[in-house]
N, C-alpha and C positions, 0 to 999 in steps of 0.2 A: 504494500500500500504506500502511493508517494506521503510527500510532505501535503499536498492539500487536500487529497481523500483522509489521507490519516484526523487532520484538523478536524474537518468535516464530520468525521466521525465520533473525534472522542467530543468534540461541540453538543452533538445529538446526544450524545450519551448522557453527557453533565447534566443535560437539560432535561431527559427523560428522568434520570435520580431525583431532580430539585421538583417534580411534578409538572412541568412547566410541558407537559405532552402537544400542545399547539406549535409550540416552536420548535422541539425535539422531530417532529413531523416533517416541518419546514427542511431543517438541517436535513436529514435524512431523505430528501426527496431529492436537495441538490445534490448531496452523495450520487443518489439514483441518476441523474442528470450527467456527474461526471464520467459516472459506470458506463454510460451508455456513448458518452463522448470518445473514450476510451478504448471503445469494444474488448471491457473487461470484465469476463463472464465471472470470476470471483467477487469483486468486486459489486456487482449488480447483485451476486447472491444475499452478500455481504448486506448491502443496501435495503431488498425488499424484505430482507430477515427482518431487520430494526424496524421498516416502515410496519411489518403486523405486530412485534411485540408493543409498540406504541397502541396502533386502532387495537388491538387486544384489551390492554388499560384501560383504554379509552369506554370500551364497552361494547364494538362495531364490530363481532369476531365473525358476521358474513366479508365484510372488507379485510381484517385478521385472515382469514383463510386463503382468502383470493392470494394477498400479496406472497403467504408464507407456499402456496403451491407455486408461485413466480420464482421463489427464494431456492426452491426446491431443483424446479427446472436449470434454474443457470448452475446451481451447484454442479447437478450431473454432468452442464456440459463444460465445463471447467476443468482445462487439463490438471493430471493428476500433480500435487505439487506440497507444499509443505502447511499449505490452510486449507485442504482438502477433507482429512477428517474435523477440525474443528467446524467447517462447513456441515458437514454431514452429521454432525451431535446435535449441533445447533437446530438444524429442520427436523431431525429425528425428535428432540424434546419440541419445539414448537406445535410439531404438528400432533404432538401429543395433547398439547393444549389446546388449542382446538377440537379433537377429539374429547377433551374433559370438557368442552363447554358444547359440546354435542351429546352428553351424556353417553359416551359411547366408550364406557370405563375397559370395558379389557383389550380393545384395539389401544386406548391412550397406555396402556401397562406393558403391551406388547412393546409400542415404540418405544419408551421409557428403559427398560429394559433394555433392547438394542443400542440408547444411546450411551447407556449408563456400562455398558460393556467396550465400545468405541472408544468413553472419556478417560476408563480404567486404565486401558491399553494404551492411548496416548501420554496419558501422565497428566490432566488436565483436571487442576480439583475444584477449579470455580466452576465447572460445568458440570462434572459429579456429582457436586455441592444441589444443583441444579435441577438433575435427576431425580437426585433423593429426597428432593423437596416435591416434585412431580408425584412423583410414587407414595409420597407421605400424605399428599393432598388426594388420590386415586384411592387410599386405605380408608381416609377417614369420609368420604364420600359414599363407601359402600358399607360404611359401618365396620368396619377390622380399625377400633383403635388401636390396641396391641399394637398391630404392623406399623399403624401411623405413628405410633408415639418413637417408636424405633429408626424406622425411616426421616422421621424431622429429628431425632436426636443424632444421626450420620450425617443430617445435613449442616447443621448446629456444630458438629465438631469438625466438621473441615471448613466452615464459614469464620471459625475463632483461627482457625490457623492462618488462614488468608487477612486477619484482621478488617472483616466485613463486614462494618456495622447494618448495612441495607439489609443481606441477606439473613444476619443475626436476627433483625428486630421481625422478618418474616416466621426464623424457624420458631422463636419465643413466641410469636403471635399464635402460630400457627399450634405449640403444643398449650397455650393457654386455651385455647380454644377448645381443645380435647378435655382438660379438667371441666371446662365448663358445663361439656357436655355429661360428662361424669358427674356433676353439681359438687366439686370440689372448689369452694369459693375462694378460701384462703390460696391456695394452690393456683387457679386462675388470673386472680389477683396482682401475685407476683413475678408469673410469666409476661402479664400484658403489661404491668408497669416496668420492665427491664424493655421489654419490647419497643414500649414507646420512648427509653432512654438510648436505645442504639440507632431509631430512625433521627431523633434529633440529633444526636452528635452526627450522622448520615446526611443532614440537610433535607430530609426526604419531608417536606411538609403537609404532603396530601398521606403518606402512611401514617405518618403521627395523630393526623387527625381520625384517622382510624379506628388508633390504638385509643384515640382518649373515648371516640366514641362505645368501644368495645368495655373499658372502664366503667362507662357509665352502664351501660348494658350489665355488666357484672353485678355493680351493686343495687343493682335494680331489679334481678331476679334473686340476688342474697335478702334484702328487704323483705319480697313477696314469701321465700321459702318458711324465712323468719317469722312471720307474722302469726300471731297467734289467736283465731279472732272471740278466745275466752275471755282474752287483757281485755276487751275494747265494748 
């Protein structure tokens, strides 16, 4: 990647972190622009990857899927070269989520798996890290907290190695969630406030707002669980 795709890219990226997905878009389309300027099919892969993990965010996973099967296409036709597997993790887990938001849980397992096999072999922990957060969110979806709590605590330990607070504040969020569901209040409690302490040091302001909502959520079915309506 030169000097102004590289730019272009880690620009998008900054901006996708800080929630700021309108302009992370932006950046990421002129990526798409130079990709195609270029005629550099990695690149373009590279491009329409980022443009669906944003409209994914966003909410738009018909628009999500279109670009991440565009992302998919230039991958394969992209000679073989040294961003070739991290290409193919990357749509491998993308299109897994897609798949999770098509409810179509044991095809998003099967890819996840594939990917999470590909990141192994490469040596690749932030994308691992990735995987196992896929698969953690695939467990708790179909009801296997067990697996999930396991699965987001593999993601949890290679997210502290990589010192990532983003992905931190998702694994904490993510196994607060599971006590929740469990109605372990204390327990929820201080998953979700660690969680919402790694998105802020992270600059991640649309997760923090998340976390505090998830917070209030907390003590709001701790309140109702509490109530006892003999007192009253």
């Amino acid at each position: 990647m030169d000097h102004q795709a590289n730019a272009l890219n880690e620009q998008g990226y900054s901006l996708w972190r800080c929630g700021d997905l309108a302009a992370a878009e932006a950046a990421f389309k002129q990526l798409l622009d130079l990709a195609h300027s270029q005629k550099c099919d990695a690149l373009e892969a590279t491009a329409w990857n980022n443009l669906a993990v944003v409209l994914r965010e966003r909410g738009e996973s018909a628009r999500a899927a279109a670009c991440q099967q565009q992302s998919w296409r230039a991958a394969l036709d992209d000679s073989p070269g040294g961003s070739s597997s991290e290409l193919l993790s990357q749509n491998l887990t993308n299109l897994a989520n897609d798949a999770i938001l098509a409810g179509d849980y044991r095809l998003a397992e099967r890819l996840l798996r594939s990917a999470l096999d590909v990141d192994v072999r490469s040596g690749n922990p932030a994308d691992e890290a990735a995987d196992w957060g896929g698969l953690g969110i695939v467990s708790y979806l179909t009801g296997r907290l067990g697996h999930a709590r396991r699965e987001f605590a593999m993601a949890r330990q290679l997210h502290e190695r990589l010192g990532d607070d983003r992905g931190l504040g998702h694994d904490l969020g993510h196994l607060g969630q599971i006590s929740l569901a469990e109605e372990d209040w204390p327990t929820a409690r201080n998953f979700m406030e660690r969680s919402l302490h790694h998105f802020l040091c992270a600059g991640c302001r649309t997760e923090a707002q998340r976390a505090r909502q998830s917070l209030r959520e907390i003590a709001g079915r701790q309140r109702v669980a509490n109530f006892n309506p003999v007192r009253n």
